[in-house]
N, C-alpha and C positions, 0 to 999 in steps of 0.2 A: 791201564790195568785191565786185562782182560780177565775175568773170572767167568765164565763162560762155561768152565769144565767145572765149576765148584756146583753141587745138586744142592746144598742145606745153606738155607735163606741167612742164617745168623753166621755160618761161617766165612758167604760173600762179604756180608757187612763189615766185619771183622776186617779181611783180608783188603777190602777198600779204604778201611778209615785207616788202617796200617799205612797205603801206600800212598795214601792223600797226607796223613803227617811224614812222609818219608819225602818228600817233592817238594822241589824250591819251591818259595815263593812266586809269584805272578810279578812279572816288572809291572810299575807303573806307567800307564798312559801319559803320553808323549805329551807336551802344551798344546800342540801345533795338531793335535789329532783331535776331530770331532767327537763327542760322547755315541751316538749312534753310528758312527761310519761303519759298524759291520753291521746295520741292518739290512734289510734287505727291501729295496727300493721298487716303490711302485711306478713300472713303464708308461702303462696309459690306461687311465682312470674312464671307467664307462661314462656318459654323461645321465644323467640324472639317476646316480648310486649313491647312495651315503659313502663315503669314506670310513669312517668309525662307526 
C-alpha cells in the first residue's frame, strides 16, 4: 500500500488499516522452516566484542 501522496496523518491510517483488512491472510510457516531463517546472520564476530 503506497500512501505516499496521502498529506493528512489520520487519513493514511485509514487508508492502511482498510488495506491491511483487505489482504489475505499470511500462510503459515512451513515445519521444516526455521523460526529465524529470515534473520539476518552475523559473518565474523570481532574477537573480544560482546555479541548482545
Amino acid at each position: 500500500m503506497n500512501t505516499k501522496h496521502v498529506k493528512d496523518t489520520a487519513e493514511r491510517k485509514k487508508l492502511k488499516r482498510a488495506a491491511r483488512r483487505k489482504a489475505a491472510p499470511l500462510a503459515k510457516r512451513a515445519a521444516d522452516v526455521a523460526r529465524g531463517s529470515m534473520k539476518k546472520k552475523v559473518l565474523k564476530m570481532a574477537k573480544g566484542q560482546r555479541k548482545r
